[in-house]
C-alpha positions in Angstrom: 123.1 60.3 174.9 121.9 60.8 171.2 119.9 58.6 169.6 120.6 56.9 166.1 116.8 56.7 164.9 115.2 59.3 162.7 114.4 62.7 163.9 110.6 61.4 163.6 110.3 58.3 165.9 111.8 60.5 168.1 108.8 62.6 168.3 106.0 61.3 171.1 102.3 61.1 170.8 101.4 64.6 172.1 103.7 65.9 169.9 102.2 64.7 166.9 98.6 65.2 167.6 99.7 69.6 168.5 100.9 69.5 165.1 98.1 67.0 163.2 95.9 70.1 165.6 97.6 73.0 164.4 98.1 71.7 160.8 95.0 70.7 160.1 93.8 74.0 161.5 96.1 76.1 159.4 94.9 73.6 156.1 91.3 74.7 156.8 91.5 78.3 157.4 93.9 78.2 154.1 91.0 76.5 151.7 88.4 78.7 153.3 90.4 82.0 152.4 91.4 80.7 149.1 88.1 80.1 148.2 87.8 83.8 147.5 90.6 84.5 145.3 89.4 81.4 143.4 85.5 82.3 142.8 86.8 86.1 142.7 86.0 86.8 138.8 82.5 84.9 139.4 81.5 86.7 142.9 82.6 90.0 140.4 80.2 89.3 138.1 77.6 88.5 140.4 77.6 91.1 142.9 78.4 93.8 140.0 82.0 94.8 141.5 85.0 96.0 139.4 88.8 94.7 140.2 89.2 97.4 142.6 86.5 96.6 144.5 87.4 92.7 144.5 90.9 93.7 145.8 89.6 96.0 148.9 87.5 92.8 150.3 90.3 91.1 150.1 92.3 94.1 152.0 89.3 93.9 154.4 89.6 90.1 155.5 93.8 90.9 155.9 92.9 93.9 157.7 90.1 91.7 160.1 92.6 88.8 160.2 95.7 91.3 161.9 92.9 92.1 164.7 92.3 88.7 164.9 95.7 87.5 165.2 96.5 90.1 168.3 93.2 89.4 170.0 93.7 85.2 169.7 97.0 85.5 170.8 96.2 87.9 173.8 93.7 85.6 174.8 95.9 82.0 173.8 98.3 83.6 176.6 95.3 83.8 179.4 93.2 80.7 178.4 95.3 78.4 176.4 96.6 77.7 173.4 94.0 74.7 173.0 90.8 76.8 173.7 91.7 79.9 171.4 92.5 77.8 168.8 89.4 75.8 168.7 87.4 79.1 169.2 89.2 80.7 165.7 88.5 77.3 163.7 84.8 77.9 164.9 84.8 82.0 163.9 86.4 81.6 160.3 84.2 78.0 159.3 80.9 80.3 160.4 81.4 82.9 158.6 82.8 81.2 155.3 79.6 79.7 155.1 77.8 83.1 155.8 79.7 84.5 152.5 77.6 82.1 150.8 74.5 84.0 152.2 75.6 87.5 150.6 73.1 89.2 148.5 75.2 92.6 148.9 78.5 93.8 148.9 78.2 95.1 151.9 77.0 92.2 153.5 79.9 90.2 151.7 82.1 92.7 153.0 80.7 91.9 156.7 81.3 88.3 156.7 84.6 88.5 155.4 85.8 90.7 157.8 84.3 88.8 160.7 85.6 85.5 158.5 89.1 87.4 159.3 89.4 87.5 162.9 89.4 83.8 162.6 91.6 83.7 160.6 94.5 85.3 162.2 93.5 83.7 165.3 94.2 80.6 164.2 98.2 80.6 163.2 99.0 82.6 166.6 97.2 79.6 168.6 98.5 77.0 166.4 102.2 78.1 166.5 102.1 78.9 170.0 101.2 75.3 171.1 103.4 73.2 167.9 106.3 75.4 169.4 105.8 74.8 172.7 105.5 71.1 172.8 108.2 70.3 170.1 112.1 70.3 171.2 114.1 72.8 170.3 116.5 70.5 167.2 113.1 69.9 165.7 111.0 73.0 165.8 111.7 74.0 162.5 110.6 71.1 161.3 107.8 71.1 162.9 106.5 74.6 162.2 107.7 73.8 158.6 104.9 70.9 158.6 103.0 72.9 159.8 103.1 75.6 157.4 103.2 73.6 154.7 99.5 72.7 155.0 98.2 76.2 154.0 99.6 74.5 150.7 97.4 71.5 150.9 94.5 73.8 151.9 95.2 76.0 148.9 95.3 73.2 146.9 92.1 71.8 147.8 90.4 74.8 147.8 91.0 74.4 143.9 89.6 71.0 144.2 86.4 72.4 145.7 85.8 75.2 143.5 86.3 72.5 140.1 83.7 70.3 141.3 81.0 73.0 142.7 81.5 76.2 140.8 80.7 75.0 137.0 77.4 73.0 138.7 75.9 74.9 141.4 77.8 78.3 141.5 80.0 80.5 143.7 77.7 80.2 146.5 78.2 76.5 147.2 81.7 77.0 146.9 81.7 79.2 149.9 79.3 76.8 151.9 82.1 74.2 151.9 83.8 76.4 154.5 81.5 75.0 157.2 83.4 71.6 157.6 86.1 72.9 159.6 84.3 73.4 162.8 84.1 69.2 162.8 87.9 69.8 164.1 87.5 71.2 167.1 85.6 68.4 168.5 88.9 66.5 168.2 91.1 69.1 169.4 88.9 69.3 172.5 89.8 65.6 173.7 93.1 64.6 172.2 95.3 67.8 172.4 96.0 68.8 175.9 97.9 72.0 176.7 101.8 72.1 176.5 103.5 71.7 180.2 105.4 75.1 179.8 102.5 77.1 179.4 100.6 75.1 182.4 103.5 75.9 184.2 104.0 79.7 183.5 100.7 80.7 184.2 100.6 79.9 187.7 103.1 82.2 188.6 101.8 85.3 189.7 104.8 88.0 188.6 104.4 86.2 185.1 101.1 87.3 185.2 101.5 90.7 185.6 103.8 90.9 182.6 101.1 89.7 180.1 100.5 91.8 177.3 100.6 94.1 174.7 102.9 96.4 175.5 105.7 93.8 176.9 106.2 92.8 173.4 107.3 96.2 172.3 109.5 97.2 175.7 112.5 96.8 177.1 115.0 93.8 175.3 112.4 93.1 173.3 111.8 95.8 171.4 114.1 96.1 168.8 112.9 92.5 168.0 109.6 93.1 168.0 109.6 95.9 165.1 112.2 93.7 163.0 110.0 91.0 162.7 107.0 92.6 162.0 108.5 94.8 159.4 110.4 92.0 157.9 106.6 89.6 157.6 104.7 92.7 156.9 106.9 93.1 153.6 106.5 89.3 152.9 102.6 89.4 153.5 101.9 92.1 151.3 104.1 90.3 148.5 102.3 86.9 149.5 98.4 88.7 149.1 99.4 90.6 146.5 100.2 87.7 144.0 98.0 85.4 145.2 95.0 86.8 145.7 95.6 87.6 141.7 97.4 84.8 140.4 93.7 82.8 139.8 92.5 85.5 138.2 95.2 86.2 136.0 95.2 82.3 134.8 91.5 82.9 133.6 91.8 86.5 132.3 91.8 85.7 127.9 95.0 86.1 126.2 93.8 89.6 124.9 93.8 91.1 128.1 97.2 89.9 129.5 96.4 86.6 130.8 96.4 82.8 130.0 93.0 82.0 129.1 92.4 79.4 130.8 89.1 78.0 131.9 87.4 77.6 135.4 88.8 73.8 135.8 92.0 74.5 133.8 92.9 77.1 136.0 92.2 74.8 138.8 94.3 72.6 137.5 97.3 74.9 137.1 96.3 76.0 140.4 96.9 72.5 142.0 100.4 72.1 140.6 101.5 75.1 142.2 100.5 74.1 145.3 102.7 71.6 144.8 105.9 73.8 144.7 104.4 75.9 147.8 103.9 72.2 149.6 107.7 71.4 149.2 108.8 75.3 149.9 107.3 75.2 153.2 107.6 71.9 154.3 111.9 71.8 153.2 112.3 75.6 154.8 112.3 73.8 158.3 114.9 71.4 157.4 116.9 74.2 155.6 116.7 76.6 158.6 117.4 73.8 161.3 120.2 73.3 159.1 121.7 76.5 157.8 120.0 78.7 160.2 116.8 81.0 160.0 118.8 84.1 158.4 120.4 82.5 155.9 117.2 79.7 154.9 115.2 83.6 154.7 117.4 85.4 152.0 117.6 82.2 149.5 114.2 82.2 149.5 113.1 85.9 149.5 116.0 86.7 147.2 115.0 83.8 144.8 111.2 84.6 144.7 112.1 88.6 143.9 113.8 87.3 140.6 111.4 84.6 139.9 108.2 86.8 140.0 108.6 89.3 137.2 109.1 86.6 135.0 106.3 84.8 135.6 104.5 87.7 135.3 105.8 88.7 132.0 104.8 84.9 130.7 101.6 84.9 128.9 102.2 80.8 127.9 99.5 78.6 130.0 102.7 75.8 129.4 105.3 77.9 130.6 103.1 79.3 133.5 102.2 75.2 134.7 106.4 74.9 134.4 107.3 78.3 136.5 103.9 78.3 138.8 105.6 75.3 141.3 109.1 77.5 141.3 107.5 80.7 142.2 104.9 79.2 145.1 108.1 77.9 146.0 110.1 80.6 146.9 107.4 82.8 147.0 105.7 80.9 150.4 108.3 78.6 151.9 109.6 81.7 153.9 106.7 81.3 156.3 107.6 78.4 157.8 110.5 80.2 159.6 108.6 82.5 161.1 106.6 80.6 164.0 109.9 79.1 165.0 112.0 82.1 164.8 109.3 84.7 166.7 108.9 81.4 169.4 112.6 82.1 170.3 112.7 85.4 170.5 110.0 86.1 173.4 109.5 84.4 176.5 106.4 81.8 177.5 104.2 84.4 179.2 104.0 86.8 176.4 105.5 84.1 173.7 102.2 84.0 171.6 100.7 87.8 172.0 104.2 88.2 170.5 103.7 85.8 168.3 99.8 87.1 167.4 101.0 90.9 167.0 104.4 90.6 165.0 102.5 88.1 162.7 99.2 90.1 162.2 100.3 93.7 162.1 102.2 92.8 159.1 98.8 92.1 158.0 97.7 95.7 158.3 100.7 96.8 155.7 99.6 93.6 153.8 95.8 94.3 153.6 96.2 97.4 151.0 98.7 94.5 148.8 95.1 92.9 146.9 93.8 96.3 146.8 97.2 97.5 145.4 97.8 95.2 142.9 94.5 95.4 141.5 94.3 98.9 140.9 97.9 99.0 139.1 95.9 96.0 137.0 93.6 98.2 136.2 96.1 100.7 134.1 99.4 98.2 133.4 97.4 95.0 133.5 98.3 92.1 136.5 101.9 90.6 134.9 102.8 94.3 135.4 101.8 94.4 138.6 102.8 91.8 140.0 106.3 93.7 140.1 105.3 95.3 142.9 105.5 92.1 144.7 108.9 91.6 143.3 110.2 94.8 145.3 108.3 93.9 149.1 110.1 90.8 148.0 113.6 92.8 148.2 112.7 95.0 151.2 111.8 91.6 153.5 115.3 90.2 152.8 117.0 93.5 153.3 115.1 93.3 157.1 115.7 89.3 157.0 119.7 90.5 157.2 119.7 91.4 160.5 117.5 88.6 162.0 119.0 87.2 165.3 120.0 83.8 164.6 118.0 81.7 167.2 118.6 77.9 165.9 118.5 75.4 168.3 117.5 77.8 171.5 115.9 75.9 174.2 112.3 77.6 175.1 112.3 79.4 178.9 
């Protein structure tokens, strides 16, 4: 029989602490990416790179971060969704600090592309196990928390870079990105493995049919290649605007941007983390709601519209007023993902799956920063962020024919 008491007190102990695991996770490896595209006009200066350049180490990290995701995922199937998540936090902490350490490009270039394996490690570990130990009429909820925190990450990544940048320089900034590894001391001895995944892998035909290529066979297939298509179109537009979006707040008014200072920008910066906050965190309740297809194309149609006219706004008032609308729209989407690839592939291969349609969209999305900077370079960044605007399209077009999978019970 149902209960009457909120959808929250429903939720046990173990529950929570996967998704306080995976959030806080996900939060971490957000501030220590975002610390890049925030210091990115500073590091420019420093290390004698021009936007181009900027943009590729950018494409490098996405590039890094889709091996990453398959690799963690892989090995999240065979060890556990526990231990490969706690091994990511540790691999992107280490080598955030190391970027601090840089007295090249190419060793900047090194560290973030190591920093990136990490990286996608840790959202095909973390979904896997907030999937997995939620119930099925709360999952989107659940991976809509979750989500959400690359927000608050994002957010304080902006805090960080106010109070060290203008004092002690890029450097610091990026030294920050140590604290993270604290988190896996928790993880190791409050979140246990979910029961399904225990259960799976000691069956020996299950086994067998770990892997790569199970994803992409038999009645999976067609799956497979929708969803990656669909997320590599909304990761491109994702990098491509906000890798740039910092830089475009601090560019002066004669070169297309807003003109704002270091803190100013950090400030503007904050708010829209705001309006990404609330996209991801109400997507859940929107897509346990309406359903996954139709919570994807009002928000991939709605950020498509709202982007070119953010980035024809050269107002630092308008831009504080349309940033939290745009992040919106333009991140929410995400939160649907982890529940809707959890449904569509079994336990045994449920986060390789999870790890490769994820990350390979990363591979399309790696050349976005790299993309966007180079069309800077001849029509300036509000022009370019158009280009956004169309992956923007494309995704929804793809989003159409999305399986509806709300309220499926896990196998």
């Amino acid at each position: 029989m149902r209960t009457t008491e909120s959808w929250y007190h429903q939720i046990t102990s173990q529950q929570r602490r996967a998704l306080i695991a995976a959030s806080l996770g996900w939060m971490l490896d957000s501030m220590d990416v975002q610390l890049y595209a925030l210091i990115l006009l500073e590091v420019m200066q420093s290390l004698n790179m021009d936007a181009a350049m900027g943009g590729l180490l950018a494409s490098f990290t996405l590039l890094a971060s889709a091996l990453g995701g398959v690799f963690f995922g892989v090995l999240a199937d065979r060890i556990g969704r526990t231990r490969a998540l706690m091994l990511s936090i540790l691999v992107y902490s280490a080598f955030t600090f190391a970027c601090g350490l840089a007295q090249t490009v190419f060793q900047l270039a090194v560290f973030r592309v190591l920093l990136g394996l990490g990286m996608g490690g840790e959202w095909a570990s973390g979904a896997a196990l907030v999937a997995e130990t939620w119930p099925p009429e709360h999952r989107g909820k659940a991976m809509g928390l979750m989500q959400s925190s690359w927000a608050v990450g994002y957010g304080l990544a902006a805090a960080v870079t106010a109070l060290l940048l203008p004092h002690f320089g890029w450097r610091a900034v990026f030294f920050v990105g140590i604290a993270p590894a604290l988190l896996t001391l928790w993880i190791r001895r409050r979140v246990p493995e979910p029961e399904i995944w225990l259960r799976t892998r000691g069956q020996p035909s299950e086994k067998a049919s770990i892997g790569l290529r199970a994803v992409f066979s038999g009645p999976y297939r067609r799956n497979a290649l929708l969803v990656t298509f669909m997320n590599a179109g909304t990761m491109f537009a994702w990098w491509g605007l906000f890798t740039w979006i910092p830089s475009y707040l601090k560019l002066p008014i004669d070169q297309g941007g807003a003109g704002l200072t270091v803190v100013g920008s950090s400030v503007w910066i904050i708010v829209l983390t705001v309006g990404q906050w609330f996209g991801y965190a109400t997507f859940g309740f929107i897509a346990d709601s309406l359903g996954r297809r139709r919570a994807y194309l009002l928000y991939l149609l709605a950020a498509a519209v709202l982007v070119p006219i953010y980035g024809s706004t050269r107002n630092p008032t308008a831009l504080l007023f349309l940033g939290p609308f745009v992040a919106f729209f333009g991140t929410g989407y995400f939160s649907g993902f982890g529940a809707i690839s959890a449904e569509l592939f079994p336990t045994r291969i449920r986060a390789t799956a999870q790890g490769l349609t994820y990350n390979i969209g990363r591979v399309a999305s790696a050349a976005a920063p790299f993309a966007v900077g180079e069309l800077a370079e001849v029509y300036g960044l509000g022009m370019a962020f158009n280009l956004t605007a169309i992956a923007f399209l494309l995704s929804a077009a793809l989003a159409s024919f999305i399986p509806e999978t709300r309220g499926k019970v896990l196998d």
